[in-house]
C-alpha positions in Angstrom: -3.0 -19.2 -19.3 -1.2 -22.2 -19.0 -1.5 -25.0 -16.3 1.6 -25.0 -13.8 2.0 -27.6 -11.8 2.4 -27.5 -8.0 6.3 -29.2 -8.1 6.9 -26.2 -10.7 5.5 -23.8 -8.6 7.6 -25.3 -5.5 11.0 -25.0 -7.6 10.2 -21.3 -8.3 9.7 -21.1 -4.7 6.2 -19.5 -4.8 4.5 -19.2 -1.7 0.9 -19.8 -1.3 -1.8 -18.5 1.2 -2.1 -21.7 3.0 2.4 -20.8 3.8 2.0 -17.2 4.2 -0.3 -18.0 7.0 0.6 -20.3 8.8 5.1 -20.3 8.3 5.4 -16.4 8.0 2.2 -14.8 9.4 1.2 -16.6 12.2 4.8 -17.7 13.7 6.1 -14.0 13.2 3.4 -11.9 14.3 2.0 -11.9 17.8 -1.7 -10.9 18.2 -1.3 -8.1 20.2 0.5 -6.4 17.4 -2.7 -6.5 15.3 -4.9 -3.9 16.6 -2.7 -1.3 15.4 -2.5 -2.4 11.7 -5.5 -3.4 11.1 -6.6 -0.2 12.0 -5.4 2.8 9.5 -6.3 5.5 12.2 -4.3 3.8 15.1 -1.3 3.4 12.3 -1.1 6.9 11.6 -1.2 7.9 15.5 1.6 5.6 16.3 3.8 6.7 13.3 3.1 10.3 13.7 4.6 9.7 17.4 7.4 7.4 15.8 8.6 10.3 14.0 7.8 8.1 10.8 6.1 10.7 7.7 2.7 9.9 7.0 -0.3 11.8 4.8 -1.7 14.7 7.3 -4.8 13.6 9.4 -7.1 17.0 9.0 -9.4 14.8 11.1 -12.4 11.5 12.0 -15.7 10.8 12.2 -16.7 8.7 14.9 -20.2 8.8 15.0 -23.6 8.9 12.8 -24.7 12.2 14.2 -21.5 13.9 13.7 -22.1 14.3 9.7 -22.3 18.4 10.7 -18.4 17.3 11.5 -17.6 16.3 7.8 -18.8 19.6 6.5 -16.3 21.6 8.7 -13.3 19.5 7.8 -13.7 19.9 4.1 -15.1 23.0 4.0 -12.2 24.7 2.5 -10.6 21.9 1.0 -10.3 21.3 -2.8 -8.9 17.7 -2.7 -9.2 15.2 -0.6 -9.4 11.0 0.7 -12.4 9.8 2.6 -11.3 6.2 4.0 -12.2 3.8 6.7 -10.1 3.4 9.4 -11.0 -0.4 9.2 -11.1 -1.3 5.7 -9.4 -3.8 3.3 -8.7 -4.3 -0.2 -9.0 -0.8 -1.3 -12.6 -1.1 -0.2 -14.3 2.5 1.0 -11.7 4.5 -0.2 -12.9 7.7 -1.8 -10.5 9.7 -3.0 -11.8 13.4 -4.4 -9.5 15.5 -6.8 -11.6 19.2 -7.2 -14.8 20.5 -6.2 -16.8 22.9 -8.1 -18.9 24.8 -5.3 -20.9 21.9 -3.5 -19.8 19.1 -6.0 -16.8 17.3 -5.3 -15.2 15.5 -8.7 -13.8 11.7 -8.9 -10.7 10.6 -10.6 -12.8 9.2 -13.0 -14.7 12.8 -13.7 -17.9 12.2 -11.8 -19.5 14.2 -9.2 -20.7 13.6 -6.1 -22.9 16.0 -3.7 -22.5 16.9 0.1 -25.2 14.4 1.1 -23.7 11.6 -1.2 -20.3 12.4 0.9 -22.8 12.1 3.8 -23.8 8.7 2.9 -20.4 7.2 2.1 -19.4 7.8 5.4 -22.4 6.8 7.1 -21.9 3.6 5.1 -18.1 3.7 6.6 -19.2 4.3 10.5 -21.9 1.3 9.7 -19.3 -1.2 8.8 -19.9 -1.8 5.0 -16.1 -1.7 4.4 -14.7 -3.0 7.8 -12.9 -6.3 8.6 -16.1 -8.6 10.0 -18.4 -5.9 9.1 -17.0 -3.6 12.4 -18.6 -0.5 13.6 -15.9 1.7 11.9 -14.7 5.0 11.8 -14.2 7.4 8.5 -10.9 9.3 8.3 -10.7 12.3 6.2 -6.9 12.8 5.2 -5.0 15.0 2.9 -4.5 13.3 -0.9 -1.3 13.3 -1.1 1.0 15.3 -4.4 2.5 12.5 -6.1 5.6 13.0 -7.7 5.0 14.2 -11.6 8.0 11.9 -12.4 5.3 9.2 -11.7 2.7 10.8 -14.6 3.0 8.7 -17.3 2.5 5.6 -15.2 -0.9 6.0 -13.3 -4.4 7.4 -14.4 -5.4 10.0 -12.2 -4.3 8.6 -8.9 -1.6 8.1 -6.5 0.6 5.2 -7.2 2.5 3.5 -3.9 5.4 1.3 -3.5 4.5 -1.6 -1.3 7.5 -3.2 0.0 7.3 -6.7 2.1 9.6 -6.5 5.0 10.5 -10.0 7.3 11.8 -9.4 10.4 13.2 -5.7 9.5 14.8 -7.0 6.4 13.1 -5.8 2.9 12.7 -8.8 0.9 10.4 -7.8 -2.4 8.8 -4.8 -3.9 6.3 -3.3 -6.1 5.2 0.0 -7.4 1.2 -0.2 -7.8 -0.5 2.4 -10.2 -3.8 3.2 -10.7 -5.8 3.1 -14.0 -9.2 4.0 -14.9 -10.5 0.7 -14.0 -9.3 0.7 -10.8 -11.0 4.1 -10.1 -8.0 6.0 -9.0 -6.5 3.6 -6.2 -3.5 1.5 -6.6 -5.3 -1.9 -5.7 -4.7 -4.6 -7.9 -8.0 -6.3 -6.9 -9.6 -3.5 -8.6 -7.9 -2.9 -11.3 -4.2 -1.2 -11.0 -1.0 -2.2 -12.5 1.6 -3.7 -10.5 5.3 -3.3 -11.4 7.9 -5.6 -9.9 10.9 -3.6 -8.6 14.4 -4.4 -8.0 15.9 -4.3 -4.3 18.9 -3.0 -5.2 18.7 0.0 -7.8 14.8 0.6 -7.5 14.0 -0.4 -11.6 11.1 -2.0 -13.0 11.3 -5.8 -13.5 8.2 -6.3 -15.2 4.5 -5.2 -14.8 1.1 -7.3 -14.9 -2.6 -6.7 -14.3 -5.2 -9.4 -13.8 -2.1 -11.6 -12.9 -1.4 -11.1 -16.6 2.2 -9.4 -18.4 1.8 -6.0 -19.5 4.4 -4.0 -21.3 2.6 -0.6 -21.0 -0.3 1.0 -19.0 -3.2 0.6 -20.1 -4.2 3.8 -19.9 -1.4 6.1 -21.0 0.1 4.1 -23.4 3.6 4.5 -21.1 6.1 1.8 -20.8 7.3 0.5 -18.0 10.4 -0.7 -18.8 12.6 2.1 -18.3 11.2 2.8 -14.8 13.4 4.0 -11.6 12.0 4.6 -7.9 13.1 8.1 -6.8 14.6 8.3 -3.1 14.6 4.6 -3.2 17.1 4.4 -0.5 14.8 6.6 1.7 11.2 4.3 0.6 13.5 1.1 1.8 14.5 2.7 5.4 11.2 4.0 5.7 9.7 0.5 5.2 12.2 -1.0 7.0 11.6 1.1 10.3 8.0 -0.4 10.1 9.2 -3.4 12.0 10.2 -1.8 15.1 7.3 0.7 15.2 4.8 -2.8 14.9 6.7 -5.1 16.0 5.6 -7.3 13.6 7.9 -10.2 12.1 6.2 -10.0 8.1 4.7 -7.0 7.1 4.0 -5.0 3.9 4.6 -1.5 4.0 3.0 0.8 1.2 5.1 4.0 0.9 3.2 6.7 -1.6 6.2 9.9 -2.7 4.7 13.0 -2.4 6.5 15.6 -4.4 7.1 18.0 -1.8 7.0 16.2 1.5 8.9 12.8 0.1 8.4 9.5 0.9 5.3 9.0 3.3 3.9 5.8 5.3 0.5 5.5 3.5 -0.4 2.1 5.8 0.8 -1.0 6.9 -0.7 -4.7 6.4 0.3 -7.6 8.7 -1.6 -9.9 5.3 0.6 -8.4 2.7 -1.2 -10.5 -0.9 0.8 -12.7 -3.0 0.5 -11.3 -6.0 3.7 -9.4 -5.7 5.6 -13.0 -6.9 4.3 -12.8 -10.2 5.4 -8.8 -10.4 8.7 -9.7 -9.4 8.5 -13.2 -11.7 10.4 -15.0 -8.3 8.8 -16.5 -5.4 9.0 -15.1 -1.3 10.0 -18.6 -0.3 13.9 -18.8 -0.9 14.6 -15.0 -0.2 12.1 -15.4 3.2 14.6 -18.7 3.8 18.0 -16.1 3.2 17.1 -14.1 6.0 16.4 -16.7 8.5 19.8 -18.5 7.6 21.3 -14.6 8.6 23.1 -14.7 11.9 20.9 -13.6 15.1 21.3 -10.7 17.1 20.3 -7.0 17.0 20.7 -5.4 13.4 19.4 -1.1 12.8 17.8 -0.5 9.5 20.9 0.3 7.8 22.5 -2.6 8.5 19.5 -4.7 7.2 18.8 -2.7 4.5 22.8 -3.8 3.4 22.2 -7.3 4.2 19.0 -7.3 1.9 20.7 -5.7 -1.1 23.7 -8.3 -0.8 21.3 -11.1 -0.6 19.0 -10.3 -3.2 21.2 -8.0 -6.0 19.9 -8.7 -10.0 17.3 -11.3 -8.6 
């Protein structure tokens, strides 16, 4: 890969972690706004009272002795996500896809037993995949239907659209998609594909993985180039809408589309990465500058939503 120096990086307007932090993060989101994020459980309470669509909760496990608890909520289930309510990175996050009797079956094919369940979560409740290594809790939650429009460009998983959002305005997206490295979970840092997409109309811009270009996935053999969100209008309200529900100032929102219940919140990250620049092959900086040149005063979604797609329309 060639060396790029930081003045080039500068003119593309790339912003670092060092900026994100300190000019975007820390100046635009107050503290007491961070309990709620940083915990997945506490996000789907407050959007489920928001009226906002999210995934359906069929229930927690709080506590080491409760394992008795797990059994009961999938005891009739064929598919389902076991996740920490804590977590990061994709970390923790089991997702199962069928069950034959007492073995429940990976994306990837393998099987896992009821004790092995057992043990993930008691690795959950013990912190193992918690911010600071936090007594956590393990949420069991419905995996959601994706959209078979989506087929061709994930490997058995759920892709998501994560959208960053400063101060209500949508500013940059990106459509993540599983492959079999990444283990079924659209997480770049294990693996996935992520595919830059356009503001305006909801089409791909161009995909990479490992921070590298890809034409097609990996797995499937699909290109990406012809790729278009469905209810795109509907993903960018319903990331939008995250900013008033929060309250925070920069935000990513990752929206999954389930083929029957639409667009859902899947959770909300007040660290949204970086690597959604090199998806989108321009930097946060100059659109994060367009919206704070925008005149102040209230604004609904709508509105914002029209001030974001005549700011940033074929860039």
């Amino acid at each position: 890969m060639p060396l790029i120096w930081p003045s080039e990086l500068r003119q593309l307007g790339i912003v670092g972690m060092n900026r994100r932090n300190v000019e975007y993060i820390a100046r635009n989101n107050e503290r007491r706004c961070y309990p709620m994020v940083d915990n997945k459980l506490k996000t789907k309470l407050a959007a489920t009272e928001w009226g906002i669509d999210v995934p359906e909760l069929y229930g927690e496990v709080r506590y080491q002795y409760q394992a008795r608890r797990l059994e009961n909520l999938i005891a009739d289930r064929e598919t389902f996500v076991i996740k920490p309510a804590q977590g990061c990175g994709g970390k923790g996050i089991l997702v199962i896809v069928g069950r034959r009797g007492n073995r429940f079956i990976k994306p990837n094919g393998c099987e896992l037993s009821l004790r092995e369940l057992k043990g993930h979560v008691s690795n959950i409740l013990s912190g193992l995949f918690s911010l600071g290594g936090r007594l956590d809790v393990a949420m069991v939650e419905e995996l959601v239907n994706f959209d078979d429009r989506f087929a061709n460009y994930s490997y058995e998983g759920v892709p998501d659209v994560r959208v960053v959002v400063y101060k209500g305005y949508p500013v940059m997206a990106m459509l993540r998609c599983s492959t079999r490295e990444s283990d079924g979970k659209a997480n770049l840092h294990q693996g996935a594909v992520g595919i830059g997409i356009d503001i305006v109309s909801g089409t791909s811009i161009c995909a990479v993985q490992h921070n590298r270009n890809v034409d097609r996935h990996p797995d499937t053999g699909h290109s990406f180039e012809n790729l278009k969100i469905p209810q795109w209008p509907k993903i960018l309200k319903l990331a939008a809408g995250c900013q008033e529900m929060t309250g925070l100032g920069y935000l990513g929102a990752d929206v999954v589309l389930d083929a029957d219940r639409g667009p859902l919140i899947l959770e909300i990250n007040a660290r949204p990465g970086l690597a959604i620049q090199i998806a989108n092959r321009i930097g946060l900086r100059k659109r994060l500058a367009e919206i704070d040149q925008l005149k102040a005063g209230p604004r609904d979604v709508d509105s914002r939503i029209a001030d974001s797609c005549r700011l940033f329309v074929s860039r």
